[in-house]
C-alpha positions as CSV (number, residue, x, y, z in Angstrom):
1,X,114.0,113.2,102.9
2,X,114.9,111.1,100.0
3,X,115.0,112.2,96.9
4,X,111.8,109.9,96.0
5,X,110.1,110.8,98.8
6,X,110.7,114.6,97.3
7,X,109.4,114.1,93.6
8,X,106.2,111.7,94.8
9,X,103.9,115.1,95.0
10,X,105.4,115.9,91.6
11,X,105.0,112.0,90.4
12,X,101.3,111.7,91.4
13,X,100.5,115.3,89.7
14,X,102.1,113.9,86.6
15,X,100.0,110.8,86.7
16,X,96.8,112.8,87.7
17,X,97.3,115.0,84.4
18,X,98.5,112.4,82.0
19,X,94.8,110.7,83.4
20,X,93.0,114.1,82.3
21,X,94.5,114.1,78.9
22,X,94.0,110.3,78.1
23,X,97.8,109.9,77.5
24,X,98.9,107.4,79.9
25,X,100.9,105.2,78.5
26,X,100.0,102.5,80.8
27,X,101.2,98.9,79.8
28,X,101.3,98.3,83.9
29,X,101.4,94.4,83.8
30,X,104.5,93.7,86.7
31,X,104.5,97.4,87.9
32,X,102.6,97.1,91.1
33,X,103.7,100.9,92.0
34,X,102.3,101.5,88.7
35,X,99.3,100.1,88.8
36,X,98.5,101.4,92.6
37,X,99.4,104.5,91.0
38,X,97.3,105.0,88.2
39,X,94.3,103.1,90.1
40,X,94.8,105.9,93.1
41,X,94.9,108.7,90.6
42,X,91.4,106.8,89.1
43,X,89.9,107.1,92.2
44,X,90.2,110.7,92.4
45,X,89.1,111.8,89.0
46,X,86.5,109.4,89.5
47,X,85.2,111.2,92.5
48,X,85.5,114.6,90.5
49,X,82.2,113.8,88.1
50,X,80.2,112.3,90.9
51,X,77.5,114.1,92.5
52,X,76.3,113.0,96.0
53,X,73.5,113.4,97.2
54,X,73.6,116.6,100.1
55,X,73.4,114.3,103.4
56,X,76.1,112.2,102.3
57,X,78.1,114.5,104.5
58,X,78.4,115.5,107.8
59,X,78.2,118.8,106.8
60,X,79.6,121.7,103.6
61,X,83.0,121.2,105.8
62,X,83.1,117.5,105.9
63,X,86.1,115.5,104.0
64,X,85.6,113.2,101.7
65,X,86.4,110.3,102.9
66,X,87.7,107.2,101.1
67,X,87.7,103.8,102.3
68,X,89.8,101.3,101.0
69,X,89.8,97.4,101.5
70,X,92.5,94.6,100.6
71,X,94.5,97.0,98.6
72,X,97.1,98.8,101.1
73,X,99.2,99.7,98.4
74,X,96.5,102.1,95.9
75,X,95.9,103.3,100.4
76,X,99.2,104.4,100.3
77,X,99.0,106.6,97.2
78,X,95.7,107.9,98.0
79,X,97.3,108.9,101.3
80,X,100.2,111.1,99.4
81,X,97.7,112.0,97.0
82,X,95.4,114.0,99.7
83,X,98.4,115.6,101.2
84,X,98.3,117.9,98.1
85,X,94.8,117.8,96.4
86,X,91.1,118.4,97.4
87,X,88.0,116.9,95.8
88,X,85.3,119.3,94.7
89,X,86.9,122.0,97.6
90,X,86.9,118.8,100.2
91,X,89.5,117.9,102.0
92,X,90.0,114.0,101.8
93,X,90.5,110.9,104.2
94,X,91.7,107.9,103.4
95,X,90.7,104.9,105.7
96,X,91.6,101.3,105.4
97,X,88.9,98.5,106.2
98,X,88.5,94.7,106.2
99,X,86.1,93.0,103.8
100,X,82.8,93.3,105.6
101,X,83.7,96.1,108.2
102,X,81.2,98.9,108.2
103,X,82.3,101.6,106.0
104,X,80.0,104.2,107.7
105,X,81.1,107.9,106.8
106,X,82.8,106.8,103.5
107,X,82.0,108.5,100.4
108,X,84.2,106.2,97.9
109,X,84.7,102.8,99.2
110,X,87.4,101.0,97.0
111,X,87.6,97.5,96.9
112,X,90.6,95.5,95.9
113,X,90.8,92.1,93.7
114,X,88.4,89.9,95.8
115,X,87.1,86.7,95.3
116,X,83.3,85.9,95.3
117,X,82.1,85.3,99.0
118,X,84.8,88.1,100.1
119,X,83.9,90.4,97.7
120,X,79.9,90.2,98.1
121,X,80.8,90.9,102.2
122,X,83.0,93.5,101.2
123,X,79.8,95.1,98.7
124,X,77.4,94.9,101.1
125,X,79.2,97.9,103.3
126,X,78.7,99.6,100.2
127,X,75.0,99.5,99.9
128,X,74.7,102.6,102.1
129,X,72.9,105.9,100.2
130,X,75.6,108.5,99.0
131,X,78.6,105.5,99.2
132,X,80.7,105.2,95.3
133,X,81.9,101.3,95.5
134,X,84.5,100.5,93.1
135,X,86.1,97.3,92.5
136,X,88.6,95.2,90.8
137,X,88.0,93.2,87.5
138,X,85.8,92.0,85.2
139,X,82.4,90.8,86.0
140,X,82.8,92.7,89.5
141,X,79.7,95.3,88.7
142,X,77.7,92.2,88.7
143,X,78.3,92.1,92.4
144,X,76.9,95.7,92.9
145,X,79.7,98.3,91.9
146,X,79.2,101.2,90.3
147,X,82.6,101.5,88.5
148,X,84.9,98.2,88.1
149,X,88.9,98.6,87.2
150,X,89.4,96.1,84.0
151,X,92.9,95.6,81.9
152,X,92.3,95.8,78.3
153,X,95.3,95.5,76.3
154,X,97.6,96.1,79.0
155,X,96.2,99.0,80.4
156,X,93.9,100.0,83.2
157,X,90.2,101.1,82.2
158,X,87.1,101.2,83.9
159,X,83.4,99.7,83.3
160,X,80.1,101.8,84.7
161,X,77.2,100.5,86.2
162,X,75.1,103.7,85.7
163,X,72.0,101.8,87.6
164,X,74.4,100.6,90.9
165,X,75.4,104.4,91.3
166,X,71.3,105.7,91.0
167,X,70.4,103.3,93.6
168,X,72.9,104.7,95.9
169,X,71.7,108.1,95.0
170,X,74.6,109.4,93.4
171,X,74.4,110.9,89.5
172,X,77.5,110.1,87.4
173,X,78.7,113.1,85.0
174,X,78.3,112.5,81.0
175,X,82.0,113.3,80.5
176,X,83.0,110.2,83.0
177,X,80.6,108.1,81.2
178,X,82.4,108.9,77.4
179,X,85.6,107.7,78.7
180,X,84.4,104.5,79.9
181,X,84.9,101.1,78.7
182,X,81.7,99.6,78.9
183,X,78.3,101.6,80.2
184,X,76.0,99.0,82.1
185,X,72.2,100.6,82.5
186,X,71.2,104.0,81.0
187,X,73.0,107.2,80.2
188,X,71.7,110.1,82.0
C-alpha cells in the first residue's frame, strides 16, 4: 500500500473536521481532487442534519445509501469515506447511476454538473419520498434540488431549497440551514 493510499482515511477525516469548524481554506479552482474532496465530505455532513422520514429505509438496519450520477470522482471519495464513517449509526453505500436511471433505495442522490434536459431526467429519479437530491451550480434548485453546490469567491458553498426537501418528506436541521449560502422557501 502506497503511502497515499495510507493517509487517505487520515486526509478525508481532516477534510470532514476542517468542514465542521468552517475553516476550510478552500480556493479549489484547478484542484479536481480537491473539489471531489470537499464536495464528498459535503455530502456527508449534509446527510448528518437531515431527518427522513421512517419508511425511507428498508428497515433500523438499512444503509444509507448514496447515489451518485456524472460525477465518478466525488463516487470515489464517498467510497473511501464509508470505509471509515457511519451516518446517524448507518452504515453507507455508495452507488453510481446514469442520468435518468432509477435511483430506487437511495437516500442521497448526488448529481453532478449537468446541463438542462440531462439534469431535469436526472431530477426526476429524485422525486421519490425520503430521497435528498443535490446538485451542481447555480440556478440548479430551480430544477428541484434540495441543496445545490455553488463557488463563491473561490470556494465551495451550498444553496437550500427548504420547500424541495418538505415535499420529499425530509426536515432539514436549523444548524444546516445557518451555514448556508442562500435559504430558498421557509425556515423551519
Amino acid at each position: 500500500m502506497g503511502t497515499r493510499t495510507a493517509f487517505a482515511p487520515l486526509r478525508h477525516c481532516l477534510v470532514a473536521v476542517a468542514l465542521c469548524c468552517g475553516v476550510l481554506p478552500v480556493p479549489w479552482a484547478g484542484d479536481a481532487n480537491l473539489e471531489a474532496q470537499v464536495k464528498a465530505a459535503y455530502i456527508y455532513r449534509f446527510a448528518e442534519y437531515i431527518e427522513w422520514p421512517a419508511d425511507a429505509f428498508a428497515s433500523s438496519t438499512a444503509p444509507l445509501t448514496i447515489g451518485v450520477v456524472e460525477a465518478d470522482p466525488v463516487a470515489a471519495e464517498l467510497n473511501q469515506l464509508r470505509l471509515t464513517r457511519q451516518i446517524k449509526g448507518r452504515a453507507v453505500a455508495v452507488r453510481t447511476l446514469r442520468a435518468g436511471e432509477a435511483a430506487s433505495g437511495v437516500q442521497v442522490l448526488y448529481i453532478g454538473a449537468l446541463d438542462g434536459a440531462r439534469l431535469r431526467r436526472a431530477l426526476d429519479s429524485a422525486q421519490a419520498p425520503g430521497m435528498l437530491a443535490i446538485t451542481d451550480g447555480e440556478g440548479t434548485l430551480a430544477a428541484g434540488s434540495a441543496i445545490s453546490f455553488v463557488q463563491i469567491d473561490n470556494r465551495i458553498r451550498f444553496d437550500v431549497s427548504v420547500a424541495h426537501a418538505e415535499r420529499s418528506g425530509l426536515k432539514i436541521s436549523a444548524r444546516l440551514l445557518a451555514v448556508a449560502h442562500k435559504i430558498e422557501g421557509d425556515r423551519p
